[in-house]
C-alpha positions as protocol buffer text, in pm:
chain_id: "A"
residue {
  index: 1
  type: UNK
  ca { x: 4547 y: -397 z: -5247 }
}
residue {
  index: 2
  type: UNK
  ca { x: 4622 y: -695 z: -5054 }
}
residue {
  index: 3
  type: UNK
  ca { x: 5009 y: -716 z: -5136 }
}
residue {
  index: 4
  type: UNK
  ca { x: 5034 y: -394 z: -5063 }
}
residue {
  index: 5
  type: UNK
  ca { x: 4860 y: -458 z: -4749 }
}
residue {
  index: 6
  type: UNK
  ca { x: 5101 y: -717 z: -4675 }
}
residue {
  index: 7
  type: UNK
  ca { x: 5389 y: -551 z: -4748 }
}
residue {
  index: 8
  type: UNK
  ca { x: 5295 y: -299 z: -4487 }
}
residue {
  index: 9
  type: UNK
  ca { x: 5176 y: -500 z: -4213 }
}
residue {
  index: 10
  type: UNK
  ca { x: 5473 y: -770 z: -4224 }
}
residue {
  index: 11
  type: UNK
  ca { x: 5759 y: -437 z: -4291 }
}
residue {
  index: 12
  type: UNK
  ca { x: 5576 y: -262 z: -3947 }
}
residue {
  index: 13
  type: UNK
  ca { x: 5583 y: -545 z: -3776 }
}
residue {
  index: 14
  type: UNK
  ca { x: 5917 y: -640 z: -3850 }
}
residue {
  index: 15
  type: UNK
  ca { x: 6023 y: -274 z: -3706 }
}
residue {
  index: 16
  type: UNK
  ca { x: 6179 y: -235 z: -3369 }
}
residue {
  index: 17
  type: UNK
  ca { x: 5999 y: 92 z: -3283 }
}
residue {
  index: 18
  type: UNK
  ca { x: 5659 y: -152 z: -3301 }
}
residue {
  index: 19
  type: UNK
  ca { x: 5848 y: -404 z: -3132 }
}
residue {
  index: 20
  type: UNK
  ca { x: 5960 y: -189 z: -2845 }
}
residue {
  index: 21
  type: UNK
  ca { x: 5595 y: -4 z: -2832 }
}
residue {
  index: 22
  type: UNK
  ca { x: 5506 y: -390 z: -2748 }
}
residue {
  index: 23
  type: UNK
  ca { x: 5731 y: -472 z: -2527 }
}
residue {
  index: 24
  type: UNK
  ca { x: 5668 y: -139 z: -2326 }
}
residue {
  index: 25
  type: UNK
  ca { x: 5277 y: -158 z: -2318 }
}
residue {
  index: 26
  type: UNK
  ca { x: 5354 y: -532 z: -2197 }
}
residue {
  index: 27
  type: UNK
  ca { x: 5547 y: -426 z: -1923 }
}
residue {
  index: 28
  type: UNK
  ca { x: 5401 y: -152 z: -1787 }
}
residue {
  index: 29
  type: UNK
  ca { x: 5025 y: -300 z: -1833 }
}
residue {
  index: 30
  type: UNK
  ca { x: 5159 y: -646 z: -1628 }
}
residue {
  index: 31
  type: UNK
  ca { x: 5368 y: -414 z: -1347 }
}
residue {
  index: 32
  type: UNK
  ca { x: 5045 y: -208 z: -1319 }
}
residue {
  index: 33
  type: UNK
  ca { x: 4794 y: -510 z: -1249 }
}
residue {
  index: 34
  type: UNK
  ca { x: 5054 y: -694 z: -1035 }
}
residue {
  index: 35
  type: UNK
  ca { x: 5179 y: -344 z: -812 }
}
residue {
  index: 36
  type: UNK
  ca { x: 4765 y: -320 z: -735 }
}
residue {
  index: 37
  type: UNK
  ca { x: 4584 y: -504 z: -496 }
}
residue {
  index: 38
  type: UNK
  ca { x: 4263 y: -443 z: -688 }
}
residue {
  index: 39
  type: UNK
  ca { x: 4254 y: -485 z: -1030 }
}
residue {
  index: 40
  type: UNK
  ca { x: 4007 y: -158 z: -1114 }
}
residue {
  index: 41
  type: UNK
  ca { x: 4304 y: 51 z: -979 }
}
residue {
  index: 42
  type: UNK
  ca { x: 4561 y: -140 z: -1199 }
}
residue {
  index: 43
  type: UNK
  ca { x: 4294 y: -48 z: -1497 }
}
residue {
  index: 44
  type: UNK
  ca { x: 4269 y: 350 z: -1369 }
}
residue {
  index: 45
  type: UNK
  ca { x: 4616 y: 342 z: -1369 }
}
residue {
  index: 46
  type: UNK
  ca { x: 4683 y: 220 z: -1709 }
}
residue {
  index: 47
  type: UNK
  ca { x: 4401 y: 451 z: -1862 }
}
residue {
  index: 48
  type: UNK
  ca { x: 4666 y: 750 z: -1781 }
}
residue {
  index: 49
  type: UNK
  ca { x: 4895 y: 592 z: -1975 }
}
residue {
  index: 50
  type: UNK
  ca { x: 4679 y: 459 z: -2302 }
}
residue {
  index: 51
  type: UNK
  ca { x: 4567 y: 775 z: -2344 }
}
residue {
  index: 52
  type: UNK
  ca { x: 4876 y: 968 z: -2355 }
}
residue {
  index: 53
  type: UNK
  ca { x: 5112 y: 660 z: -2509 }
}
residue {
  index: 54
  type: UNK
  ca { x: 4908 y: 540 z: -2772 }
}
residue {
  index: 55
  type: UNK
  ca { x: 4807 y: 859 z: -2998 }
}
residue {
  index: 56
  type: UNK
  ca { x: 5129 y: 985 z: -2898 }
}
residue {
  index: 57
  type: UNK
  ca { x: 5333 y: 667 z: -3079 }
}
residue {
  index: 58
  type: UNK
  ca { x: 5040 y: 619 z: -3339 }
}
residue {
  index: 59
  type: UNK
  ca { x: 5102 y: 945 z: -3483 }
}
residue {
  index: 60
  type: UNK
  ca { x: 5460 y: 998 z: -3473 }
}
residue {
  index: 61
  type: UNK
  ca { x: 5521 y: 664 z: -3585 }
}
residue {
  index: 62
  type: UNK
  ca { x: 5323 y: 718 z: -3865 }
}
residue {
  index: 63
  type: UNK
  ca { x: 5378 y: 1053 z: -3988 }
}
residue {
  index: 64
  type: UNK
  ca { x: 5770 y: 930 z: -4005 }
}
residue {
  index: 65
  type: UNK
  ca { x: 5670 y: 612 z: -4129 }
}
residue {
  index: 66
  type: UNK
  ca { x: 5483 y: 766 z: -4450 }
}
residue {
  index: 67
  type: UNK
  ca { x: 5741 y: 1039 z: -4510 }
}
residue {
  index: 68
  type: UNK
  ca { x: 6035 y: 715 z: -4514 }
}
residue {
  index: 69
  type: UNK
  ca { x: 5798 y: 556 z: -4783 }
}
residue {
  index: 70
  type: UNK
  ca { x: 5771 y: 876 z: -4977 }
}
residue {
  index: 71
  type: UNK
  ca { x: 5989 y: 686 z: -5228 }
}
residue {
  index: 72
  type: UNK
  ca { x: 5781 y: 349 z: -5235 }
}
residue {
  index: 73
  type: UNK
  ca { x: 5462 y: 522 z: -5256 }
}
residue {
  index: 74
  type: UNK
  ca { x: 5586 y: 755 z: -5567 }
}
residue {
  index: 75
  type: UNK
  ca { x: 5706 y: 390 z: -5706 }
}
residue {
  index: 76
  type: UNK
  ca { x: 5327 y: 223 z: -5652 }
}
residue {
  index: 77
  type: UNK
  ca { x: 5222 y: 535 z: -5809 }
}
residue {
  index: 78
  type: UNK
  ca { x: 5419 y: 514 z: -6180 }
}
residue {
  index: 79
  type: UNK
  ca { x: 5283 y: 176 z: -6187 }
}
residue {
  index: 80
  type: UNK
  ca { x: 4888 y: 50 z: -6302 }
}
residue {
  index: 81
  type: UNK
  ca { x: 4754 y: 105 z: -5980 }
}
residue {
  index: 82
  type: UNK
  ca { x: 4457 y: 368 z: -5841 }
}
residue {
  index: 83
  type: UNK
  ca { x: 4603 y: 601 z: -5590 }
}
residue {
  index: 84
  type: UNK
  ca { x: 4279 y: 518 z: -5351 }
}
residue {
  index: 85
  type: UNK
  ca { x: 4402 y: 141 z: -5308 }
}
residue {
  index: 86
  type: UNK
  ca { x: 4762 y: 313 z: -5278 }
}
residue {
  index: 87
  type: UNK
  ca { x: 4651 y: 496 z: -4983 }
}
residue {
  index: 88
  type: UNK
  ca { x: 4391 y: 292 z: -4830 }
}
residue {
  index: 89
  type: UNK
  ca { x: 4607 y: -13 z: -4842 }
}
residue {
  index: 90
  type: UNK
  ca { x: 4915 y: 216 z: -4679 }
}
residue {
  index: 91
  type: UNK
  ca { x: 4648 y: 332 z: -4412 }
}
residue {
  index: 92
  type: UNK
  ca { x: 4480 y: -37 z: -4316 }
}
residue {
  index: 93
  type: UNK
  ca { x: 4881 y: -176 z: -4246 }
}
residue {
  index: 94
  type: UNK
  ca { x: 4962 y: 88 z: -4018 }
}
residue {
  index: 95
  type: UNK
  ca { x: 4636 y: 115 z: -3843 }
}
residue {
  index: 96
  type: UNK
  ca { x: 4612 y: -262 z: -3828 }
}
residue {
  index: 97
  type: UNK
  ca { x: 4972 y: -276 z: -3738 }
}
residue {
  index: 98
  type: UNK
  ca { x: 4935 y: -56 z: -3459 }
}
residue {
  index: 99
  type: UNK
  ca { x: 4639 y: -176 z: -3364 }
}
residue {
  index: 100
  type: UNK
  ca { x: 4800 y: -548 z: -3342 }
}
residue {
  index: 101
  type: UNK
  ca { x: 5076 y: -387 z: -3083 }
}
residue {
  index: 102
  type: UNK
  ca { x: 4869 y: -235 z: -2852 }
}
residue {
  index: 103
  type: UNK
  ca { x: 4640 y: -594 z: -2814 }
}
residue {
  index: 104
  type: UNK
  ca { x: 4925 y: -745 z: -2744 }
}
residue {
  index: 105
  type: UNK
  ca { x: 5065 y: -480 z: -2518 }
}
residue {
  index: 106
  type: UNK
  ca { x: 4815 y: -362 z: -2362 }
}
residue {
  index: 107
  type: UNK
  ca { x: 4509 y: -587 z: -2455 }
}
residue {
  index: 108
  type: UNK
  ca { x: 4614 y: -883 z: -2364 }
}
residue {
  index: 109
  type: UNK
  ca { x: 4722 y: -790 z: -1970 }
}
residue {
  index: 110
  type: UNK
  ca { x: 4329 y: -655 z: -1936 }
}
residue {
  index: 111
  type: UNK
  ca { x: 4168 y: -954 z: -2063 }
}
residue {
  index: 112
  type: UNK
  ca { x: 4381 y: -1171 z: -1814 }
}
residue {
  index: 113
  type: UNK
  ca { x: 4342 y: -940 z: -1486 }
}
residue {
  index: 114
  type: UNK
  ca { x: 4021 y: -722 z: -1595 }
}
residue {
  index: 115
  type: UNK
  ca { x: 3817 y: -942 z: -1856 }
}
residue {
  index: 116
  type: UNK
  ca { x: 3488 y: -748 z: -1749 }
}
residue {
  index: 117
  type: UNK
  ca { x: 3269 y: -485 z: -1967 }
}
residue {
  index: 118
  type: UNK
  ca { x: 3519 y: -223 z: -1865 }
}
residue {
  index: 119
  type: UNK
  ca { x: 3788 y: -403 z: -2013 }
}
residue {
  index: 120
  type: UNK
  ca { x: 3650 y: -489 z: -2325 }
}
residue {
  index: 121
  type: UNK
  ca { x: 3571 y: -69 z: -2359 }
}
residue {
  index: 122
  type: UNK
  ca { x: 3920 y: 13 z: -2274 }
}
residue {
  index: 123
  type: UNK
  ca { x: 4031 y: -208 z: -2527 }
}
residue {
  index: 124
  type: UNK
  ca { x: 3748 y: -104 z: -2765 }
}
residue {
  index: 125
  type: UNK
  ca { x: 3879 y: 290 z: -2726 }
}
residue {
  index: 126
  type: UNK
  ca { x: 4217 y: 223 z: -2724 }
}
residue {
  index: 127
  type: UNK
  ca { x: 4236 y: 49 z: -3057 }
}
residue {
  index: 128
  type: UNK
  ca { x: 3944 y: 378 z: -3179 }
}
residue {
  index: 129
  type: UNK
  ca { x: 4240 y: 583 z: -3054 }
}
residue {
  index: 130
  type: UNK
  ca { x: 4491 y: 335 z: -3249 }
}
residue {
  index: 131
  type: UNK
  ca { x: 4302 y: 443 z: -3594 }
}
residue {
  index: 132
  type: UNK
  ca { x: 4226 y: 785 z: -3534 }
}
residue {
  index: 133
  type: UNK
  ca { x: 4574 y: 912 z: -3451 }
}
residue {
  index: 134
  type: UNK
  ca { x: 4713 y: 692 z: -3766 }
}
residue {
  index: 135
  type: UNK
  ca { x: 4445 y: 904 z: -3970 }
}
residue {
  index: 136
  type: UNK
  ca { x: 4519 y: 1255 z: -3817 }
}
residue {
  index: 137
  type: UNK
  ca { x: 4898 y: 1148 z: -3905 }
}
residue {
  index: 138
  type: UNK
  ca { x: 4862 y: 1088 z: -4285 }
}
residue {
  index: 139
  type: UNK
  ca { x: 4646 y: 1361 z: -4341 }
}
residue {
  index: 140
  type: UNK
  ca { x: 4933 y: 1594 z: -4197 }
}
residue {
  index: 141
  type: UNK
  ca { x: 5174 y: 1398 z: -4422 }
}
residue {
  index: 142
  type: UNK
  ca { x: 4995 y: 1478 z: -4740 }
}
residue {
  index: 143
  type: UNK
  ca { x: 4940 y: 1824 z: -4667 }
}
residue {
  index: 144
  type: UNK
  ca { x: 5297 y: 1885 z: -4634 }
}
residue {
  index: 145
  type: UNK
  ca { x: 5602 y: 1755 z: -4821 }
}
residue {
  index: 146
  type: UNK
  ca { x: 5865 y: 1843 z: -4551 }
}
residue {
  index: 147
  type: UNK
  ca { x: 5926 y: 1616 z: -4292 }
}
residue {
  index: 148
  type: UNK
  ca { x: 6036 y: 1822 z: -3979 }
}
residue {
  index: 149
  type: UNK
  ca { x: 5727 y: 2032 z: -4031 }
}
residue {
  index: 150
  type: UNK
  ca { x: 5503 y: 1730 z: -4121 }
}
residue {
  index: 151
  type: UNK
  ca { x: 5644 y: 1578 z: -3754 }
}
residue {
  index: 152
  type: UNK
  ca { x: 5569 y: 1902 z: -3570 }
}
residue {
  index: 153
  type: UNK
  ca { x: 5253 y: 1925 z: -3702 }
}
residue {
  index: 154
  type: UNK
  ca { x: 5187 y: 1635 z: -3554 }
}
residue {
  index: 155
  type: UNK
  ca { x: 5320 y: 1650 z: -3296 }
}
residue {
  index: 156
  type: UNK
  ca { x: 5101 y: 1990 z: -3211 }
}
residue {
  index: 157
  type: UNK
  ca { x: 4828 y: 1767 z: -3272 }
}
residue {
  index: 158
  type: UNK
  ca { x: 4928 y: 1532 z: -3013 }
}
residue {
  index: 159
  type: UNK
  ca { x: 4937 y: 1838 z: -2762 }
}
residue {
  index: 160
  type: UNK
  ca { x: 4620 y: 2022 z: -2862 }
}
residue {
  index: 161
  type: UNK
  ca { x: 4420 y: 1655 z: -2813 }
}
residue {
  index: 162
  type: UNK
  ca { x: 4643 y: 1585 z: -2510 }
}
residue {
  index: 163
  type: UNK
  ca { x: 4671 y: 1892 z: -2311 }
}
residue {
  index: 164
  type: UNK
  ca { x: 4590 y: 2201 z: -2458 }
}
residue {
  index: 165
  type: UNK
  ca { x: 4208 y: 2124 z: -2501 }
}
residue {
  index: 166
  type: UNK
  ca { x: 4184 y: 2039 z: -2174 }
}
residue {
  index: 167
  type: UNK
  ca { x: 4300 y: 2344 z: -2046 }
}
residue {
  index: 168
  type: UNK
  ca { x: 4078 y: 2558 z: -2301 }
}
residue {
  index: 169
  type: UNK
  ca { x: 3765 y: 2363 z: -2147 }
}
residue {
  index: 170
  type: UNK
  ca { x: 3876 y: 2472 z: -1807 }
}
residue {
  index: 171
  type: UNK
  ca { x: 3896 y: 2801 z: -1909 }
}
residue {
  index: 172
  type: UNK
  ca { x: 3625 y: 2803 z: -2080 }
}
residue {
  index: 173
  type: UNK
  ca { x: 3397 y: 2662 z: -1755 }
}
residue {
  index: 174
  type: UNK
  ca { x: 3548 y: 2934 z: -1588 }
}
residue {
  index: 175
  type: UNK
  ca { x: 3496 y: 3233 z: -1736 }
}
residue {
  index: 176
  type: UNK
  ca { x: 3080 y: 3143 z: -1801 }
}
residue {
  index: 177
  type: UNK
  ca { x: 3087 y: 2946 z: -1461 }
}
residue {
  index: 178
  type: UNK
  ca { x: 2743 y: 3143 z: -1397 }
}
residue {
  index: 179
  type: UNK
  ca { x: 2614 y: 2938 z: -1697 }
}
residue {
  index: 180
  type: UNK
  ca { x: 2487 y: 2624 z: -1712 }
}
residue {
  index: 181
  type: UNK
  ca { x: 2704 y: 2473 z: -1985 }
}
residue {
  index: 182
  type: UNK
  ca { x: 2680 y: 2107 z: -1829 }
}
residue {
  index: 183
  type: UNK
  ca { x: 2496 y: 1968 z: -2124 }
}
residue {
  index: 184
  type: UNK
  ca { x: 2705 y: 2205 z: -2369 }
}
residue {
  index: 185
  type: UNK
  ca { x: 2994 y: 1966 z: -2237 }
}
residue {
  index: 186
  type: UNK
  ca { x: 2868 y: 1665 z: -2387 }
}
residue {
  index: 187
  type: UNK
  ca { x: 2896 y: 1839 z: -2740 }
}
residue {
  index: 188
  type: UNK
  ca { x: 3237 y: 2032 z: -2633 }
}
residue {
  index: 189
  type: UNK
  ca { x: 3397 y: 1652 z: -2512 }
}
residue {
  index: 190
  type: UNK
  ca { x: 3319 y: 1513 z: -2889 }
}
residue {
  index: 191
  type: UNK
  ca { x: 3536 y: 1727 z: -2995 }
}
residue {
  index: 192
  type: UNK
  ca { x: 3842 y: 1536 z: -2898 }
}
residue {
  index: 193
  type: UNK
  ca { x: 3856 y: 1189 z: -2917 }
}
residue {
  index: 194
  type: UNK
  ca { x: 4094 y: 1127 z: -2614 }
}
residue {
  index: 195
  type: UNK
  ca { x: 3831 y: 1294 z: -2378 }
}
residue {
  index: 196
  type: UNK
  ca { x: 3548 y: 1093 z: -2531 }
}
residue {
  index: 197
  type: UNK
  ca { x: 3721 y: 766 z: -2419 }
}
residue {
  index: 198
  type: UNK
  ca { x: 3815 y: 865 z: -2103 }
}
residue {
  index: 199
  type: UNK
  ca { x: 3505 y: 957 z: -2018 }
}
residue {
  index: 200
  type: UNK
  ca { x: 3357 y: 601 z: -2172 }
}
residue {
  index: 201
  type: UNK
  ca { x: 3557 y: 416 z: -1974 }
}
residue {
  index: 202
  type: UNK
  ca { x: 3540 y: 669 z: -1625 }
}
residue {
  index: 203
  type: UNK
  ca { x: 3139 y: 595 z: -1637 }
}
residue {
  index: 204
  type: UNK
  ca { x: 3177 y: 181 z: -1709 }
}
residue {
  index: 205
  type: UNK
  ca { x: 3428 y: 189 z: -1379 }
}
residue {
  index: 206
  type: UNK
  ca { x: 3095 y: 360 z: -1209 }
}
residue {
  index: 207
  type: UNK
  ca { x: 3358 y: 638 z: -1024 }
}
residue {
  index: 208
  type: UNK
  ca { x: 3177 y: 916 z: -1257 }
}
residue {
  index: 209
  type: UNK
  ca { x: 3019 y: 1086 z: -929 }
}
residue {
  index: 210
  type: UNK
  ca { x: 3395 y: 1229 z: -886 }
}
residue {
  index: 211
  type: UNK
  ca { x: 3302 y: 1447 z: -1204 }
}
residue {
  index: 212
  type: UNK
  ca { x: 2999 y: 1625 z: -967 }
}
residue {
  index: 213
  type: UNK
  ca { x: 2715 y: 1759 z: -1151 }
}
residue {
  index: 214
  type: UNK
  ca { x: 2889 y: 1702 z: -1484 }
}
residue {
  index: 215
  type: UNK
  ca { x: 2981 y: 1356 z: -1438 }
}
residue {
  index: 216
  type: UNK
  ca { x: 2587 y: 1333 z: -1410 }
}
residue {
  index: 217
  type: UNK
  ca { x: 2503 y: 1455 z: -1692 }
}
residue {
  index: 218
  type: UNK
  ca { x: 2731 y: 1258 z: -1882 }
}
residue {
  index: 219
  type: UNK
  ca { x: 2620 y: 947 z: -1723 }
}
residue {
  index: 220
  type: UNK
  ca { x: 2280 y: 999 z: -1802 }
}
residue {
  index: 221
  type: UNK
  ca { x: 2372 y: 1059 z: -2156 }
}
residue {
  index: 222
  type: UNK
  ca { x: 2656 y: 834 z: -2240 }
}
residue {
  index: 223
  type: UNK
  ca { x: 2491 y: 544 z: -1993 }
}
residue {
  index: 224
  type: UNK
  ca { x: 2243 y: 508 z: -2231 }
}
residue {
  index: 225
  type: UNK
  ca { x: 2240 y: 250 z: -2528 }
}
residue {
  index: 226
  type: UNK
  ca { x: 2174 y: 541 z: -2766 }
}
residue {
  index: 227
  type: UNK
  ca { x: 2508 y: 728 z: -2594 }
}
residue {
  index: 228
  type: UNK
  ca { x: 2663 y: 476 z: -2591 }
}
residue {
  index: 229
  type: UNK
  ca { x: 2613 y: 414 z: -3003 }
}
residue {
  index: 230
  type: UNK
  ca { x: 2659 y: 805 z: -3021 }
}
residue {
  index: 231
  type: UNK
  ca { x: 2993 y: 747 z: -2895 }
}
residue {
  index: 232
  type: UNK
  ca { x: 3115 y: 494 z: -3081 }
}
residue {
  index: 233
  type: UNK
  ca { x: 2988 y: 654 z: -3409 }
}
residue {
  index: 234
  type: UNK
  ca { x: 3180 y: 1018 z: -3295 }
}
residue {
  index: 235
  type: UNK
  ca { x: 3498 y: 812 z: -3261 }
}
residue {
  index: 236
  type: UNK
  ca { x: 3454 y: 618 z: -3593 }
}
residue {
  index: 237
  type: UNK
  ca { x: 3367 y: 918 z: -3760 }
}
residue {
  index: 238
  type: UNK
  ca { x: 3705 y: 1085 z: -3600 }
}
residue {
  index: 239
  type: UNK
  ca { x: 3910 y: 811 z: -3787 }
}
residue {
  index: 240
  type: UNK
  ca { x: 3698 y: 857 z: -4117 }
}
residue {
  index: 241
  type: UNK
  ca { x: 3691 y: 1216 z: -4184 }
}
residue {
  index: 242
  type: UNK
  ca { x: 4080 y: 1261 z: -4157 }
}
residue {
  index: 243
  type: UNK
  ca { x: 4143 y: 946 z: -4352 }
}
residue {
  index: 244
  type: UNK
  ca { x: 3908 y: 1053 z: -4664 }
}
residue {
  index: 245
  type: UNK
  ca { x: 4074 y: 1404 z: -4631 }
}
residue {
  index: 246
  type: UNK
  ca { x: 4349 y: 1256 z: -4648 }
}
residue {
  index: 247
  type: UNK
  ca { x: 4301 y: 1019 z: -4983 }
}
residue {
  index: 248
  type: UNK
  ca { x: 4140 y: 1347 z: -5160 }
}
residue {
  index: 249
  type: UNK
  ca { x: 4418 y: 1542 z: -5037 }
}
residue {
  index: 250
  type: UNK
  ca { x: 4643 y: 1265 z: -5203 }
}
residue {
  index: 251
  type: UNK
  ca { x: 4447 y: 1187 z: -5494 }
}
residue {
  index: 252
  type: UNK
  ca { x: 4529 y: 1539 z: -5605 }
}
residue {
  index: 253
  type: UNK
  ca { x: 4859 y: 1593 z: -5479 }
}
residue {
  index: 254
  type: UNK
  ca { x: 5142 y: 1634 z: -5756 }
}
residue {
  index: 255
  type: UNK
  ca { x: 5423 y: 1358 z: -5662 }
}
């Protein structure tokens, strides 16, 4: 599993996609903090982009990333090897690959201008996001051998987490606005992983009172140590459930 590991990590590395990713979080992350006079702006600012940026490359990257190996991976598999350290090992390089670029991208910058709590969480949830987005790609990869629809799959996925749930929340808040559904919110937002962050990191830069009533509730649940673990343990458990669907999924799959 480790040379396999290796391989990964040093061949992603070595790729100018990754490189450029870098380079771009770099930039924009050091414009941001230098364009602000006060650093907690810079850090709002940035959040816009982390969360749209990062699960965006994370799972494009990687669904075309897997599909390109298609041929490795069918090699690793004629040879003495379990198809679990196959995949796991394939999984840990690109999520630790990934996860590498956006410290240095975007990490880095934070700890220099922000190094506070709410740095550390954006951080924290942007190299969650990192993993999860790797995981949602190679489970689309293995359900599908075609690569244009394995790509638009996840690219959809992108969207739905992005945009489209959003909008269904709205919509949602709308239509039963008679309702108290405040605390139904706190179940709805662990439904998508991008929300959950930005929320984490809108109630650590204490501006959560520009969510009203909801941004209340939230605070008094997510504030908490015990939201707080919640959290953590929804996000986790958003980068584990695709990624073991994903090995059965593959431990099946006729190459």
């Amino acid at each position: 599993m480790k040379k396999i590991f290796k391989y990964v990590i040093t061949d992603i590395l070595r790729n100018k996609t990754v490189l450029a990713y870098t380079v771009f979080l770099l930039a924009i992350s050091f414009s941001l903090f230098s364009l602000e006079d006060n650093a907690t702006k810079g850090l709002l600012s940035l959040l816009n982009i982390i969360l749209i940026i990062v699960p965006l490359v994370s799972i494009i990257f990687s669904t075309i990333y897997v599909y390109n190996s298609s041929e490795f991976i069918e090699l690793l598999v004629s040879q003495p090897l379990k198809r679990k350290t196959i995949w796991l090992s394939l999984f840990a390089g690109l999520s630790s690959s990934l996860c590498i670029a956006f410290f240095i991208g975007a990490g880095i910058p934070v700890l220099i201008y922000e190094p506070t709590v709410t740095g550390f969480m954006m951080i924290s949830v942007g190299l969650l996001l990192s993993i999860i987005f790797v995981a949602i790609a190679m489970l689309a990869t293995v359900i599908t051998r075609d690569k244009a629809k394995g790509i638009g799959v996840g690219i959809l996925l992108w969207l739905y987490f992005s945009l489209l749930f959003d909008g269904l929340v709205l919509f949602i808040l709308f239509q039963f606005a008679d309702y108290p559904l405040e605390k139904i919110m706190i179940g709805i937002s662990a439904l998508n992983p991008i929300d959950l962050g930005r929320i984490l990191i809108l109630l650590k830069m204490d501006i959560s009172a520009l969510m009203g009533y909801t941004g209340a509730v939230f605070r008094d649940f997510f504030g908490t140590h015990a939201g707080l673990i919640t959290a953590f343990v929804t996000l986790i458990i958003w980068a584990g459930v695709p990624a073991w669907l994903s090995l059965r999924k593959f431990n099946r799959k006729d190459l």
